[in-house]
N, C-alpha and C positions, 0 to 999 in steps of 0.2 A: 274641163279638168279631167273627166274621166279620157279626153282622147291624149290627154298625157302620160296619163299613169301606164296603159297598156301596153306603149313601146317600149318603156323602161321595166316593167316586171318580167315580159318576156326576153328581154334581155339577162337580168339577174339569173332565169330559171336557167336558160341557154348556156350559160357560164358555171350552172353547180354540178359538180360532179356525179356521174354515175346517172343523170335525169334523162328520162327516155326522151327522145326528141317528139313521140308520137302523142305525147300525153300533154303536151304543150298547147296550150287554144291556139286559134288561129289568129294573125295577128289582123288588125282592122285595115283594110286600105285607105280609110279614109286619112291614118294618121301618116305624118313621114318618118324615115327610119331616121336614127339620130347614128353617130359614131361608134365604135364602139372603146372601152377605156383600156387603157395598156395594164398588162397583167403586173401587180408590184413585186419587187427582188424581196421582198421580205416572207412572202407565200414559196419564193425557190430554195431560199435558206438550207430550211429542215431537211429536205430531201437530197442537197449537195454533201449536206453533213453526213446522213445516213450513208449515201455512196461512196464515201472517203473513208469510213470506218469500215466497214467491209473490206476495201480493195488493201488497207491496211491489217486488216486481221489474215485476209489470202497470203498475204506476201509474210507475216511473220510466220502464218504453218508452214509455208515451205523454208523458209530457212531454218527450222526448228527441222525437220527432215530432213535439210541437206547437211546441215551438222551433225546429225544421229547416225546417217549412213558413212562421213567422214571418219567417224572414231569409230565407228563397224570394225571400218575395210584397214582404218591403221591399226586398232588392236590385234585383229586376226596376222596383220603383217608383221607384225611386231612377235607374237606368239610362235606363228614360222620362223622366223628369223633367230629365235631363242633355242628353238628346237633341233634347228639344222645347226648352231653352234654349240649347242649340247652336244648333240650327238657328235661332231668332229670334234668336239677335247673329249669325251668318252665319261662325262660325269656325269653323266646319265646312261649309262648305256654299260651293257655285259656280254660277254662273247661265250655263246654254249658248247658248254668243256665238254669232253669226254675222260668223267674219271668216277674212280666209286661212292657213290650218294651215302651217307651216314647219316642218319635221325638218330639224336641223342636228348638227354632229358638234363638238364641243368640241376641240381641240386647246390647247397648251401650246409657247413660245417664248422666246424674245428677240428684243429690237429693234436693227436695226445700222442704220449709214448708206450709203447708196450711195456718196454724194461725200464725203468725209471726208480728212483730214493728220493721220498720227501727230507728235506733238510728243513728243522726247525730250530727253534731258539731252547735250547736247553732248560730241564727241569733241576734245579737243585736241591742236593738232597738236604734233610733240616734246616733247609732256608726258607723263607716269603719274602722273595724280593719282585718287587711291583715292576720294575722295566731294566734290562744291560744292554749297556751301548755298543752297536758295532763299531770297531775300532780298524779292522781289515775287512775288508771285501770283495772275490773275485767277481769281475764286471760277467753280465750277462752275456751267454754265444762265445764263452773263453772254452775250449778245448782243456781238458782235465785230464789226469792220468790218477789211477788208484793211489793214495795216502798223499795225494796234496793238498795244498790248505786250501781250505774254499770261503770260510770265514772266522774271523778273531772277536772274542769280545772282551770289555775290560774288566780286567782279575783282579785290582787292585784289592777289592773289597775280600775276594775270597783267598787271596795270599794272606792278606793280616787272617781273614777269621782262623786261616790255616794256622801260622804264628802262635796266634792266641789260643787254640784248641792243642798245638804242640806245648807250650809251655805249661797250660795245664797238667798234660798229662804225664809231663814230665815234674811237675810238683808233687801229683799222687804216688809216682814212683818212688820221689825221694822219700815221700811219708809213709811210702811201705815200709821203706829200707828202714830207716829211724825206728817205727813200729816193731818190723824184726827185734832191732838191739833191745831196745826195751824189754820186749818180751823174754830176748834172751837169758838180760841180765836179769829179771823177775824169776824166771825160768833158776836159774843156778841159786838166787837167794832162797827161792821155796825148797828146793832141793838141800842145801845145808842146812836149812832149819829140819828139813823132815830127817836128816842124818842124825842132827844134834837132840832130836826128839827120841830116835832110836837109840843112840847114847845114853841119854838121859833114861830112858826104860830099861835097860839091860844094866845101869846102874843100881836101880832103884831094886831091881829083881835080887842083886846083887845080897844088898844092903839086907833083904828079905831074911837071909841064910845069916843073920847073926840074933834074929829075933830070941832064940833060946838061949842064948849069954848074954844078950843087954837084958836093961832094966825095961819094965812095960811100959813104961811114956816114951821109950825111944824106939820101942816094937811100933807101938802106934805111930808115931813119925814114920817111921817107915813104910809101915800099911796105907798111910796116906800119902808121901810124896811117887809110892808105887802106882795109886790109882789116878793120881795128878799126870805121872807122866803116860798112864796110856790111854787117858782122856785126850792127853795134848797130841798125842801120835795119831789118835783117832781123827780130830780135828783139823790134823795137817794133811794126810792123805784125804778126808772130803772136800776140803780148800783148794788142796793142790789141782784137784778133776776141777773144781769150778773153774780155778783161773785157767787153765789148759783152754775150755772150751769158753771163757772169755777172750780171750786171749785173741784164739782162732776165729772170732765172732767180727773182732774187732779189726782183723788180718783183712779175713774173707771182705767186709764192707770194704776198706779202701781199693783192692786188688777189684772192687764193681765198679767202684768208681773211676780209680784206673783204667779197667775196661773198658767204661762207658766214654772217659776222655778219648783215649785211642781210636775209638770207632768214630767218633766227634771230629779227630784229625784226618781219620783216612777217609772220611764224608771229603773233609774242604780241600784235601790233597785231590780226589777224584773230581770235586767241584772247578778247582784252578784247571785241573787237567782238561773239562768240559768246554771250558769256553773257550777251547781251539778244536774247529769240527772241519775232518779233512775227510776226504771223499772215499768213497765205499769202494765205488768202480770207474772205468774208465769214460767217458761219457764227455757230456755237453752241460754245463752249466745253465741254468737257466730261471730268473729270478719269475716269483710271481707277484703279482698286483695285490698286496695287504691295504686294508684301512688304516690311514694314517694322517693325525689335525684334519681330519672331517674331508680328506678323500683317501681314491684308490690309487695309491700308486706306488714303484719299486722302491724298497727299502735301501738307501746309501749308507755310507761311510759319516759317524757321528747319529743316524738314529736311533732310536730307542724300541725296544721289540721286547713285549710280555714272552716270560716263558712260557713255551707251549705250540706258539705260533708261527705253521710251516710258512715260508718265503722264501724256500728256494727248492729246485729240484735238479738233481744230475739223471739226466738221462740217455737211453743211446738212439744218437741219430741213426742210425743203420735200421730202428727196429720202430717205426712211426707208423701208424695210423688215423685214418679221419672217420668221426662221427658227425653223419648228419640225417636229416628228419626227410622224410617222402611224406606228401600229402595222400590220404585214402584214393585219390582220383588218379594218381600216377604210381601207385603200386604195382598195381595189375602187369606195368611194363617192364618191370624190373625184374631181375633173376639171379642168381648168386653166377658166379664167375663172369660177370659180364666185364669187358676191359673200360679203363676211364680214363682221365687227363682230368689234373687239377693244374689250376693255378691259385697262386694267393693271392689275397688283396693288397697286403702289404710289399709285396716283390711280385707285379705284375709280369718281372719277363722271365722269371721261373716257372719251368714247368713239368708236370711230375707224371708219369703213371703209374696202373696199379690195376686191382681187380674189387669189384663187389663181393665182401667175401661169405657178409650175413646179413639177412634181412629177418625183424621182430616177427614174431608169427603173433605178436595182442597190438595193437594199436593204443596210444596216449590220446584221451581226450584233450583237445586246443580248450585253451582258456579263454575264446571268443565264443566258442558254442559247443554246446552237447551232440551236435550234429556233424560234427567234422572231428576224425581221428589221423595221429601223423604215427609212419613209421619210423621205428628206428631205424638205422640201415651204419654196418662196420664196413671200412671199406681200406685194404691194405695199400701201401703207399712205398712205391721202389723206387731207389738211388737215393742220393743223401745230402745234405747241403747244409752249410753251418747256418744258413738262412730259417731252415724248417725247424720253427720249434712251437713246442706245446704252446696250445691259446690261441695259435692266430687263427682268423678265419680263410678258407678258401670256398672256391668256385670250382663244383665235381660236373662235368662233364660225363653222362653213363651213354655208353651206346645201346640202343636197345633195337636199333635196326641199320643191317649194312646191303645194299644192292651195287655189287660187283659192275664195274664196265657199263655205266649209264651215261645219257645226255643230261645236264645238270646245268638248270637256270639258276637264278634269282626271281626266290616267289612273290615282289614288287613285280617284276615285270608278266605278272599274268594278268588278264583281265577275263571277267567270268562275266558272261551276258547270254541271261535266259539257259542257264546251265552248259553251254558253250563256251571253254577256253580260247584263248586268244593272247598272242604276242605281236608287238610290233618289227617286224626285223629289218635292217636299214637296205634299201634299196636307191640306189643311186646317192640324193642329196636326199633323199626322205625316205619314211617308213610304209613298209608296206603290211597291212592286215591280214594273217592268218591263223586260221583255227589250228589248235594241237592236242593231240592226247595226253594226258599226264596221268603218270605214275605214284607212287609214295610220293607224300611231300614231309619237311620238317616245316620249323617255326618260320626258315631264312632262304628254301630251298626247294627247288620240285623236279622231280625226275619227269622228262618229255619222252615221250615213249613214239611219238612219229607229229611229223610236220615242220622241224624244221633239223638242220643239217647242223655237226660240229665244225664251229668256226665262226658262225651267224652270229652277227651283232645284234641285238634286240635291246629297245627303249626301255628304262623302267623306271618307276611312280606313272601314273595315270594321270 
């Protein structure tokens, strides 16, 4: 038994992997060697499998590389190819002028008039009337000459009150008159009683001078109808002064109220007259923006306007001005007589100049912070246009630096690397890279002071 076993175990050990062959006993001669057995495909398996994955995992990096480096080479071609047909339609590309470089500072305003009339809605006089309706209205940007109408409103109301205050005061007149007669004829009755009173005493006086030939009851009749009548004499001249200055009492009060009607009339005559308002001077018409049913906007034909309330102004185009605000950080650059260019936002292809005429020496605190103040800045405005009128906003252009006779890029086309300018300027089908020195720049603009020549095309955006 045992001479079986030992050709078979030296066998197994023979066949395990990694087993030194020196550490194997030696085999017995006495036994014979047997076959040996065929290795099974089920032991080569794993290892085929393992070698398939790999030579599959090789082949997908490289086509993952040769893909990576295709879209390289076609983006960069494609990049070129954009650049060279940029540059030949020239929509990318600027040619460096030779003309004079101007740095300017952009400001933001409104337009006002210097000589100008607010035109409002009329105050009437001993009236409270809550709203009058415009009835005419010249449209706004109408050309005006001195004493034309500029707006109507409706009188109806203040012709009657008129009417009505004339009628009046024509009732107290007749009641003067009447009052006169009366008094007149009062007047003449008191007067023949004060004669017949004097009559009657110079009778009585008379009568007196027979007392020593009549009888004594008829002396006494006499002695009393003498004292009767210059009781009644006495009485007539105190009376007569009373009604006099009753009289006059009674004159004086109507001839107030007369008065007071008349000036009542010539109120609602000047009232009627009021509500046709024609222009002062020659000028420009020009409505403003009132609050009106819960917005802002121009007053028409058929609206209702409180008195009091300006909504229009005639002003002269000839004599305009703009005010606008500088921030504390761009003061500094600013200076009185500096020249400008405005345009307006509403008539973009008008465009005006003029000069800086005054800058605020106190600064306004901004309503964003305590730290930041804006200047005023008046800034006058020359030529004229039925376009320009009060309220609109414009775009003030100030020069605050000019360099004569420069080379003058586009300051997209610089490129600054490691404090090193740089343009690209077209050479052949492409560009070629060189340094240049630069001069002032604005916001849009840079004067090249050497490196490249007028006439050079140069790339711009980066």
């Amino acid at each position: 038994m045992s001479e079986l076993v030992n050709p078979l175990f030296k066998q197994v050990i023979s066949e395990a992997p990694g087993a030194p062959a020196e550490e194997l006993p030696p085999a017995s001669p006495e036994l014979p060697t047997l076959p040996r057995p065929p290795v099974s495909p089920k032991r080569l398996r794993p290892k085929r499998k393992l070698l398939r994955w790999l030579l599959s995992l090789i082949a997908l990096i490289v086509l993952a590389v040769g893909v990576a480096i295709w879209r390289a080479n076609r983006k960069q071609g494609a990049e070129s190819s954009a650049v060279a047909l940029s540059g030949a339609a020239g929509s990318r590309t600027a040619v460096v002028e030779r003309r004079d470089f101007v740095r300017t500072l952009r400001l933001t305003g409104t337009i006002q008039a210097l000589q100008s009339y607010t035109i409002g809605a009329p105050r009437l006089s001993g009236q409270q009337i809550g709203q009058l309706t415009v009835t005419k209205l010249t449209p706004s940007g109408t050309k005006v000459k001195k004493g034309d109408l500029l707006v109507e409103f409706d009188r109806q109301d203040q012709i009657k009150n008129s009417m009505d205050r004339k009628a009046d005061y024509l009732n107290f007149v007749d009641q003067i008159q009447k009052k006169r007669a009366d008094q007149a004829a009062a007047l003449a009755k008191d007067e023949t009683d004060l004669k017949q009173a004097e009559d009657a005493l110079e009778t009585a006086k008379l009568e007196m001078r027979k007392n020593e030939v009549i009888s004594r009851i008829d002396a006494e009749k006499n002695q009393e109808n003498l004292e009767e009548a210059e009781a009644t004499l006495k009485q007539l001249h105190e009376t007569f002064e009373l009604k006099r200055r009753a009289a006059e009492a009674d004159l004086k009060s109507l001839e107030i109220q007369r008065d007071r009607s008349h000036a009542t009339m010539v109120y609602a005559d000047s009232n009627s007259e009021r509500m046709a308002i024609h222009s002062p001077l020659d000028g420009l018409a020009v409505l403003n923006s009132t609050w009106m049913n819960g917005q802002m906007r121009d007053v028409q034909e058929g609206d209702q306007v409180r008195p009091g309330v300006p909504f229009m102004q005639v002003v002269n185009p000839d004599t305009m001005e703009a005010r606008a605000r500088a921030n504390q950080a761009d003061v500094q650059f600013l200076h009185a007589g500096a020249p400008i260019e405005m345009h307006l936002d509403a008539y973009p292809d008008l465009v005006f100049t003029g000069k800086l005429e005054r800058i605020a020496a106190i600064g306004q605190t901004s309503e964003m912070s305590d730290k930041v103040h804006y200047f005023s800045v008046e800034i006058s405005v020359r030529g004229g246009d039925p376009r320009l009128m009060p309220d609109l906003s414009a775009a003030i252009d100030v020069e605050i630096e000019r360099k004569p006779d420069s080379l003058v890029i586009p300051r997209d086309a610089v490129i600054t690397e490691k404090d090193q300018s740089y343009v690209r300027v077209k050479s052949g089908i492409g560009f070629d890279k060189r340094a240049v020195k630069l001069g002032p720049m604005s916001d849009v603009e840079a004067v090249v002071e050497s490196g490249v020549a007028a006439g050079a095309i140069v790339l711009r955006g980066s």
